[in-house]
PAKOL-615773 format. One line per 5 residues: number of its first residue (from 1); their letters; for each residue z, x, y of C-alpha. Coordinates in steps of 0.25 Angstrom, whole numbers, plus 2048, in hexadecimal, padded with zeros to 3 digits. Each point is the difference from the previous one (the first is absolute). Last residue first. Layout:
// PAKOL-615773
NUM	A	Z:X:Y  ... $
This chain:
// PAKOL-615773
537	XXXXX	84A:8EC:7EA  804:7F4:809  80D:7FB:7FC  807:7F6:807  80D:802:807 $
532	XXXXX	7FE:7F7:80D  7F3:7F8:7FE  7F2:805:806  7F7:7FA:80B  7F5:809:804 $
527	XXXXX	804:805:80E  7F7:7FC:80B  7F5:80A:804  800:804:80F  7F4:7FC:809 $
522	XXXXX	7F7:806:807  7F8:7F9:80D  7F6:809:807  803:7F9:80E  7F2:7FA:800 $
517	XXXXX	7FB:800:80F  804:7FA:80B  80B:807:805  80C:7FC:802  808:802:7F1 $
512	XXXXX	7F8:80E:800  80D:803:808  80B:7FD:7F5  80C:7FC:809  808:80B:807 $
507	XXXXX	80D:803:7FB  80E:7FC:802  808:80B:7F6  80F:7FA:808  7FC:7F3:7FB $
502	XXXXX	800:7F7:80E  80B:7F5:7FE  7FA:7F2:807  80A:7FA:809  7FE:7F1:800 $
497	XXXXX	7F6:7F9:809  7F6:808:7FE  7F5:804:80C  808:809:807  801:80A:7F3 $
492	XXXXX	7F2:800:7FA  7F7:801:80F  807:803:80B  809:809:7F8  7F8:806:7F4 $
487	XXXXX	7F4:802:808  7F4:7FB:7F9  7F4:808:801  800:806:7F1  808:7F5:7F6 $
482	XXXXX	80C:802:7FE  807:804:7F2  80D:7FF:7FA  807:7F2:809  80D:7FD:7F9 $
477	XXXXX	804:7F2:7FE  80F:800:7FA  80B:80A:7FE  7FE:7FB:7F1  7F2:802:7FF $
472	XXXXX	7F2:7F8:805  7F4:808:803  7F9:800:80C  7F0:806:804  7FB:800:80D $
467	XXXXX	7F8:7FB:80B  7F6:7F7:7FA  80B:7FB:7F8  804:803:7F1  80E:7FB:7FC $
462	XXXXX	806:806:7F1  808:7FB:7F7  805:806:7F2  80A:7F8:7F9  80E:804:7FE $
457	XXXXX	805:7F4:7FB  80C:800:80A  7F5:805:80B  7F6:7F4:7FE  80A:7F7:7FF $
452	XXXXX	805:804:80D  7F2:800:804  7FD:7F1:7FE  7F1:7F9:800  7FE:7F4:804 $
447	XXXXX	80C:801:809  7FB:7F5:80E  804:803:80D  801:80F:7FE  80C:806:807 $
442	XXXXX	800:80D:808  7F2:7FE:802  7F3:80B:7FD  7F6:7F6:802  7FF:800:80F $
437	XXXXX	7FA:7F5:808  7F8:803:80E  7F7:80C:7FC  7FE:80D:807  7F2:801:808 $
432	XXXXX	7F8:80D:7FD  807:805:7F6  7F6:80C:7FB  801:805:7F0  7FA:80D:800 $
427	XXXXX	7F4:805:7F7  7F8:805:80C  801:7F0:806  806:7F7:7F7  803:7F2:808 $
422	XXXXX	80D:7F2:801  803:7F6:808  80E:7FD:7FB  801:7EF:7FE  80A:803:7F5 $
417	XXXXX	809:80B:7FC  7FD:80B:7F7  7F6:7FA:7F8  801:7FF:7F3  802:805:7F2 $
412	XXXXX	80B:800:7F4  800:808:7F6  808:7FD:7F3  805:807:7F5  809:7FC:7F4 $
407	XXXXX	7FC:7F2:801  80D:7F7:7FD  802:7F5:80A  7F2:804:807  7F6:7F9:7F9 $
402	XXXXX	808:7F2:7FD  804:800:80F  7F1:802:803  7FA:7F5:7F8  7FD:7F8:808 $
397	XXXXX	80B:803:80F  7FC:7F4:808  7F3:7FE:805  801:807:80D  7F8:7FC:80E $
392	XXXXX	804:7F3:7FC  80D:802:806  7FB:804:80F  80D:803:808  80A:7FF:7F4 $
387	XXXXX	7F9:80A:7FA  805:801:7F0  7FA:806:7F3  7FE:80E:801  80D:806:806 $
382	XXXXX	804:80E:7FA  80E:805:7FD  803:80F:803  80E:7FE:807  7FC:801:80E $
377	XXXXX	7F4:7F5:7FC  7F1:802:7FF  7F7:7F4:805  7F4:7FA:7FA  7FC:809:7F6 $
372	XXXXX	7F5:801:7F6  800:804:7F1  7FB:80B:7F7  80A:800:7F3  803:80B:7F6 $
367	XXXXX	7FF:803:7F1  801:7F3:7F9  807:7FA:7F5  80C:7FF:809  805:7F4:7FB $
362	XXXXX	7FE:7F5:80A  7F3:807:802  7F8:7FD:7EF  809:7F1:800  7F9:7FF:80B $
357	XXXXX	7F2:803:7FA  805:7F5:7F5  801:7F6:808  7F3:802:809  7F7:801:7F2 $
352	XXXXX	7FB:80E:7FE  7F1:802:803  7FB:80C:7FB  7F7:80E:803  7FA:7FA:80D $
347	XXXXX	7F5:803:808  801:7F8:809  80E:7FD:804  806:7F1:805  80D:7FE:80A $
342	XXXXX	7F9:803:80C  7F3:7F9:7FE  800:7FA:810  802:80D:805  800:80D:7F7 $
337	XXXXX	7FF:801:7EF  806:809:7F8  7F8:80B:7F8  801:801:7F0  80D:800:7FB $
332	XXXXX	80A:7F4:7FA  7FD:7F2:808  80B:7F7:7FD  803:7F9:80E  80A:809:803 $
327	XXXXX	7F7:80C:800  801:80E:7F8  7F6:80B:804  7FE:80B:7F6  7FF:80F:806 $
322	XXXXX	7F7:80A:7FE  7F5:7F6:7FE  7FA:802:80E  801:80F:805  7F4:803:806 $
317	XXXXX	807:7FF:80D  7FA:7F5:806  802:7F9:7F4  80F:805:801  7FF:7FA:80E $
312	XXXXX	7FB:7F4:7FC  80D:7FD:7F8  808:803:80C  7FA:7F5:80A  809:7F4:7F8 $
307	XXXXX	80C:80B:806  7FF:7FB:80F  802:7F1:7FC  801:7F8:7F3  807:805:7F6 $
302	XXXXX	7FC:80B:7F5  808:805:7F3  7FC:80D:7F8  7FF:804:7F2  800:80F:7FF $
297	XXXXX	7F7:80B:7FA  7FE:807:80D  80D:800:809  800:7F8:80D  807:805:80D $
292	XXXXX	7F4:805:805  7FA:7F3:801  808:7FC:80A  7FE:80A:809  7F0:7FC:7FF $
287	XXXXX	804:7F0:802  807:805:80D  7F4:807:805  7F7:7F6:7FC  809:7F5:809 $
282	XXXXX	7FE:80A:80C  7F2:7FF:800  7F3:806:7F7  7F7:7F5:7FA  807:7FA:7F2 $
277	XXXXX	7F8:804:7F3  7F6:7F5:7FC  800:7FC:7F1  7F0:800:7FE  801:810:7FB $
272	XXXXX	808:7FC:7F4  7F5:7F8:7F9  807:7F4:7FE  804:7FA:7F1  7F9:7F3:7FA $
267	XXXXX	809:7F5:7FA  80D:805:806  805:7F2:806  7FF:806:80E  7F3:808:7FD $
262	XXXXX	7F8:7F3:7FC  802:7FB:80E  800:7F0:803  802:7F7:80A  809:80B:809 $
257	XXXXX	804:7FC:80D  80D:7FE:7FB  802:803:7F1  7F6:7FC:7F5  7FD:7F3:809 $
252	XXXXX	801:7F3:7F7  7F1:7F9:803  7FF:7FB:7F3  80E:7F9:801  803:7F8:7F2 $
247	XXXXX	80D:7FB:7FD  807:802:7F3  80D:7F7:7FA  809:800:7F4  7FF:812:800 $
242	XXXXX	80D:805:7F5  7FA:7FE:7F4  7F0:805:807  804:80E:7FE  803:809:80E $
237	XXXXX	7FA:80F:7FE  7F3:7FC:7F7  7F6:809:7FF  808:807:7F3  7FC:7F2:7FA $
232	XXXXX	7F2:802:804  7FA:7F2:807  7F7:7F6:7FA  808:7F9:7F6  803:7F4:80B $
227	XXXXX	7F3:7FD:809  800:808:80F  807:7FB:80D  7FD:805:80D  807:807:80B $
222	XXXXX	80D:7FD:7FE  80E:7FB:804  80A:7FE:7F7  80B:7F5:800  80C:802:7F6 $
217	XXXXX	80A:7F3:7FE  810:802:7FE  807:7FD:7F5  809:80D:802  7F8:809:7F5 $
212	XXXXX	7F4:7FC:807  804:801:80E  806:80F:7FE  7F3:805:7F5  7F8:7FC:80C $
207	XXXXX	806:808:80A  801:80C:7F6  7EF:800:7FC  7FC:7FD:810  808:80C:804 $
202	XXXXX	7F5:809:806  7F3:802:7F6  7FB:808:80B  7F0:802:807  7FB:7F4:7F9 $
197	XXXXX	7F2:7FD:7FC  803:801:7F1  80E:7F9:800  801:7F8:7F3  808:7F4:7FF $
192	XXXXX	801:7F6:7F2  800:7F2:804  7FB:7F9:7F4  7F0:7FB:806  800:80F:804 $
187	XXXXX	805:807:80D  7FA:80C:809  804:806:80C  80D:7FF:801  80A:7FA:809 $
182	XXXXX	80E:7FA:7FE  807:7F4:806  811:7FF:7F7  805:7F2:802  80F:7FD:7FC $
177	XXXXX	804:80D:803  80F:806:7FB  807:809:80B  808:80B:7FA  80C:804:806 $
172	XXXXX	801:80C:807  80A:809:7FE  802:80D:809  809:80C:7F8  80C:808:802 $
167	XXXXX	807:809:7F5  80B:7FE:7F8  7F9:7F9:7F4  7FC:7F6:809  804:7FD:80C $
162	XXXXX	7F8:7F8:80A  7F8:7FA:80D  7F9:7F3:801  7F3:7FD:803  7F8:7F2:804 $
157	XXXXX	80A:7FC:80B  7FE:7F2:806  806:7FE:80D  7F9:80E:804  7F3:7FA:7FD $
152	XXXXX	800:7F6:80C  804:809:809  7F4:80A:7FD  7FA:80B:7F7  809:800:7F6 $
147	XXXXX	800:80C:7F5  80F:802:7FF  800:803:812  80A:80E:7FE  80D:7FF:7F9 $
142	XXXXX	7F8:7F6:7F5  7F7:80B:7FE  7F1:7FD:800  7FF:807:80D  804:80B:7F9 $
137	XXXXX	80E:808:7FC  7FA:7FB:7F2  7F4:7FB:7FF  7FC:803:7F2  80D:804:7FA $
132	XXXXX	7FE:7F4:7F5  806:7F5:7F8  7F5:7F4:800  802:7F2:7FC  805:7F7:7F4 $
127	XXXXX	7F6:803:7F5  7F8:7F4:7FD  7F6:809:7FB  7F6:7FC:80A  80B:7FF:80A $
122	XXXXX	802:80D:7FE  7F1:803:800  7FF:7F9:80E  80C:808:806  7FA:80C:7FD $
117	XXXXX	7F3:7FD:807  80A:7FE:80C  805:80D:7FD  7F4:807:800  7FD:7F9:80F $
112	XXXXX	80C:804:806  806:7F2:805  7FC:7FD:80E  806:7EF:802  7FD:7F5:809 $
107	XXXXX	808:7F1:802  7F2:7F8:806  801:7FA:80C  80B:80A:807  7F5:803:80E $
102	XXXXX	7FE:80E:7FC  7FB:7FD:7F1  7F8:7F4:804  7F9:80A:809  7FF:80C:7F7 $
97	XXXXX	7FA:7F5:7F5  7F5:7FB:80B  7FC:80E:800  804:808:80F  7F5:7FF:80B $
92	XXXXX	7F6:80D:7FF  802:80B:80B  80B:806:7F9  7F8:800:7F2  803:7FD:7F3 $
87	XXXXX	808:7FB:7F5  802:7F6:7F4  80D:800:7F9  806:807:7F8  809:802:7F4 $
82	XXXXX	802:7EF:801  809:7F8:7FE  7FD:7F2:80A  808:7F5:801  7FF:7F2:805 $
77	XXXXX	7F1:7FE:801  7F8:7F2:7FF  808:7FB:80B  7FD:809:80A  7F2:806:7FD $
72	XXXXX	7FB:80D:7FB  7FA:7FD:7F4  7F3:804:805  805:80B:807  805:806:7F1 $
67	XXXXX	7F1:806:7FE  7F8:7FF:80E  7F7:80A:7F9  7F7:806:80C  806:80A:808 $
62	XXXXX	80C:7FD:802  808:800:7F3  803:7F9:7F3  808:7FE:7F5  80B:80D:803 $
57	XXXXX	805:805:7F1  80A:7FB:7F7  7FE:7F3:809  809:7F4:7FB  800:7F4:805 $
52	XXXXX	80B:7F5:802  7FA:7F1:804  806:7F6:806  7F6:7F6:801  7F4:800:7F7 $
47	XXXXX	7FB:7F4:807  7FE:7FC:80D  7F3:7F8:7FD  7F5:805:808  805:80C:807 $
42	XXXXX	808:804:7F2  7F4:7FF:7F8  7F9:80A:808  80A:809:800  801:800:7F0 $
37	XXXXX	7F1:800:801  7FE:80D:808  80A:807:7F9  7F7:7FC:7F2  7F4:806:80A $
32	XXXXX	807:80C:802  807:804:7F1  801:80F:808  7FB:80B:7F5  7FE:80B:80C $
27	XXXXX	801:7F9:80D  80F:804:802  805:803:7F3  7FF:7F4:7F7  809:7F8:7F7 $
22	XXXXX	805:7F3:804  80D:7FB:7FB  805:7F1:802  80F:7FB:800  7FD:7EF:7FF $
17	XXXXX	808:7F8:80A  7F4:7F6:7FF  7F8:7FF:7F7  7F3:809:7FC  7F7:7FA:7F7 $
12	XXXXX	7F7:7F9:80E  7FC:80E:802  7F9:802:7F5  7F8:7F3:800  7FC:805:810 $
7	XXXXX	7FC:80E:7FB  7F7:7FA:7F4  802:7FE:7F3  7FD:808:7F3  80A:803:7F4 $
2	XX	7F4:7FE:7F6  803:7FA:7F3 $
C-alpha cells in the first residue's frame, strides 16, 4: 500500500498540543513544503495549536528556505527546542522565530545540538533522560541562563544539575515526539528512505526511531517515490516500518540555492583545481595562521567563519589530503563547502549520521577543533552564541558546545575587534581606522565555550587574530606573537578590555603570513596512536 498523501493530508494528522521534531540543517534537508503546510493550515483553520518543536539543527535560513518561519505563528507555537536557529545579516529584519522569541510568544530554548539528538535516542529507548558534562560552566548550566533564551522559558526549565557518582553532571530529560517530518530523496510504495541526492544523512533515522517507539507518527518528505522492491537494502538509511506517511516536493532544493549538485551528495568528485582558494585580505591571513597549527594525519573540526577559508588553503598549498576534515553534519573528509553549502563537503570519503558524528566530538575522537569567536572573555571563555544587540545575527551555539567540551585542541579565530578598517602594505598590518566594539571583554555576554573548564581539563586553546597569536594558560590569555606593523600598546593592549599578559618570548608573526604568495606550508606529523605498555617489537 503506498504511504502517499499530500502536504495539506499530512498536515491535518498533527493534533493539537503535539511535540514535533524536524530535521534539517538550515537549508540542507529542510522538510520545506510540509513547514509550508503546517502553517498554511493553521492560517486557515487555526489548528495544530500549541505545538512544541524540536530543531537538532536550525530548519531554515534567510536566504531562500523559510523552514521554521512557516510555523512561525502565535498560537500555533508555544515552545520552540532548538540547537539553532536561522541566522543572517544585520542589515536584514530578524526571522519571524527571532521576533516571536524576543517578544515571550513562543517559550524558546538552545540545547547543544548533539545533546538534543541524544535526547531523541533516550526517549527512543524509553531511557529517562541524558547524564552528561556537555554544557557544564555553559550557557547550558542552570547557574548560568540553563539553555533558555527568554522569560518565557525561564519559568520552564529543560535542564537540571547533579550528582552522580561523586561527580557533577547536567541531566536533560528526554523529550518523547509525537510526530517525527523527515526528508530523503527517495521512497517506495512501503516507506523505506534513501538519500541519494543529499548532502547529509542528518538525524532523520534517531528522530524517527523516537516517535515511532513512543506512538507517535513519521512524516517524510521526498522528492519522488519509486515502486517497492526497487531499492538496494544497503541503500536504504531510514526503513519503511518506521515512515506511516510521504509527501512529495519535486522542487525540494539540495540546500539553499542549490537544486541539485551531484558533488554535494558524492556522486561525482571535483577536480581540485575548480574549489576557489580565497583572494588575498586580512581573513587569509588569519586562516593561514591557523592552518599552521594542524598536524598531518589528523582528523579536523571546522565551524562557520574565518577558519571554513582553511581548507582551501592547504589546497593552495599543495597539501590537500593531509589532514581529514570532520563536520557536524556528517561529512568525513574530502573539502567542506562555503556560503550557502556550509555544512556539505565535496569530495567526501563518508557521511556519518549527525547523532553518531557527535557521539564522535563529545568524546574526543577527534584531533583538534577550527571555530570562530564572537567575544574572548578575561578568563579564556569565548562567546558565539548570544548579541543581544542584533540576536539573529548568531544562530545559537550548534554543535559548538558538544565540539569544545572535550576536544584536546582547539583554535580559535577572528577579528581582533569589530568595525576596524583594516590594509597590508609591504607585509605589515595597517590600522587605518580602530573599530568601535571590542572583542576581547572582561565578561563574555553569553559562555558557549568555557575557559576555566578549558584550563581544569588541560585542554590546549589558542586565539589567532589578525594582529597576534593568544593562548590560553593558568595566569590567563597571554598574547605569544604579534603581527608585524602593530604596535603592542595602541594597538593589542589598549584595545582589550582585560589585561592581556605579553609572554616574556613575544615574537614577530610569520612574515610570509602577508604576502600574497604561498607561505610554503609544512606540516608536523601526528603521532601514531599506540597503548601505554604495549609491545612493539
Amino acid at each position: 500500500m503506498s504511504k502517499h498523501i499530500t502536504p495539506a493530508q499530512a498536515a491535518a494528522l498533527i493534533p493539537d498540543g503535539a511535540v514535533v521534531s524536524v530535521s534539517s540543517s538550515s537549508g540542507l534537508g529542510c522538510p520545506d513544503l510540509m513547514l509550508k503546510a503546517i502553517g498554511e493550515r493553521f492560517e486557515a483553520a487555526g489548528h495544530p495549536r500549541d505545538l512544541t518543536t524540536l530543531h537538532p539543527i536550525a530548519a531554515g535560513d534567510m536566504s531562500g528556505i523559510n523552514g521554521v518561519d512557516y510555523i512561525a505563528q502565535k498560537g500555533l507555537l508555544k515552545t520552540i527546542i532548538g540547537g539553532s536557529y536561522p541566522s543572517g545579516p544585520s542589515t536584514a529584519e530578524p526571522p519571524l522565530i527571532w521576533q516571536m522569541i524576543a517578544s515571550n510568544d513562543v517559550a524558546a530554548y538552545n540545547i547543544p545540538s548533539g545533546v538534543l539528538f541524544d535526547m531523541h535516542r533516550e526517549a527512543a529507548a524509553k531511557r529517562p533522560g541524558v547524564i552528561t558534562k556537555i554544557g557544564l560552566d555553559t550557557f547550558a548550566d542552570p547557574n548560568r541562563q540553563g539553555c533558555a533564551m527568554n522569560a518565557a522559558a525561564e519559568a520552564r526549565p529543560v535542564v537540571s544539575k547533579i550528582q552522580f557518582y561523586g561527580e557533577e553532571y547536567l541531566y536533560f530529560e528526554a523529550i518523547a515526539p509525537q510526530v517525527a517530518i523527515i526528508r530523503a530523496t527517495t521512497a517506495d510504495e512501503r516507506g523505506n528512505l534513501t538519500y541519494e541526492h543529499e548532502g547529509a544523512y542528518l538525524g532523520g533515522l534517531d528522530q524517527a526511531l523516537a516517535a515511532h517507539n513512543n506512538g507517535g507518527i513519521v512524516i517524510a518528505q521526498v522528492k519522488r517515490i519509486t515502486k517497492d522492491g526497487s531499492m538496494r537494502p544497503h541503500d536504504v538509511r531510514v526503513p519503511g516500518i518506521l515512515v506511516d506517511y510521504v509527501v512529495v516536493d519535486p522542487d525540494q532544493k539540495q540546500t539553499t540555492q542549490t537544486l541539485y549538485d551531484p558533488a554535494i551528495s558524492g556522486e561525482i568528485f571535483r577536480p581540485l583545481e575548480s574549489f576557489r582558494v580565497p583572494e588575498f585580505n586580512i581573513q587569509k591571513i588569519i586562516a593561514r595562521r591557523v592552518a599552521q597549527e594542524l598536524e598531518a594525519g589528523s582528523a579536523v573540526n571546522l565551524g562557520f567563519g574565518i577558519s571554513a577559508n582553511v581548507p582551501r588553503i592547504l589546497l593552495e598549498e599543495g597539501l590537500h589530503g593531509a589532514v581529514t576534515w570532520v563536520i557536524e553534519q556528517g561529512a568525513v573528509g574530502g573539502v567542506p563547502l562555503l556560503d550557502f553549502a556550509f555544512g556539505c563537503a565535496a569530495n567526501a570519503d563518508a557521511f556519518m549520521p549527525s547523532p553518531y558524528q557527535f557521539t564522535y566530538f563529545q568524546g574526543a575522537g577527534f584531533d583538534a577543533s577550527l571555530l570562530s569567536f564572537l567575544e574572548i572573555g578575561r578568563d579564556g571563555s569565548v562567546n558565539v552564541s548570544k548579541l543581544s544587540f542584533r540576536p539573529h545575527l548568531t544562530a545559537g551555539a550548534g554543535g559548538f558546545v558538544d565540539i569544545t567540551a572535550r576536544a584536546r585542541k582547539i583554535v580559535f579565530s577572528g577579528m581582533f575587534n569589530a568595525g576596524a578598517k583594516l590594509a597590508v602594505e609591504d607585509g605589515k598590518v595597517v590600522v587605518e581606522k580602530e573599530g568601535k566594539l571590542r572583542k576581547l571583554v572582561k565578561e563574555v555576554e553569553h559562555v558557549t565555550f568555557s575557559g576555566r573548564r578549558a584550563i581544569e581539563q588541560r585542554q590546549d586553546i589558542t586565539y589567532v587574530t589578525e594582529r597576534g597569536v593568544m593562548r590560553l594558560t593558568p595566569d590567563g590569555v597571554v598574547l605569544t606573537e604579534i603581527a608585524p606593523g602593530i604596535d603592542l600598546n595602541t594597538g593589542i593592549l589598549e584595545q582589550s578590555e582585560f589585561p592581556l599578559i605579553v609572554s616574556d618570548t613575544l615574537k614577530v608573526m610569520d612574515g610570509a603570513l602577508f604576502v600574497d604568495r604561498p607561505i610554503g606550508l609544512s606540516l608536523a606529523v601526528k603521532p601514531a596512536r599506540s597503548l601505554a605498555g604495549a609491545c612493539n617489537g
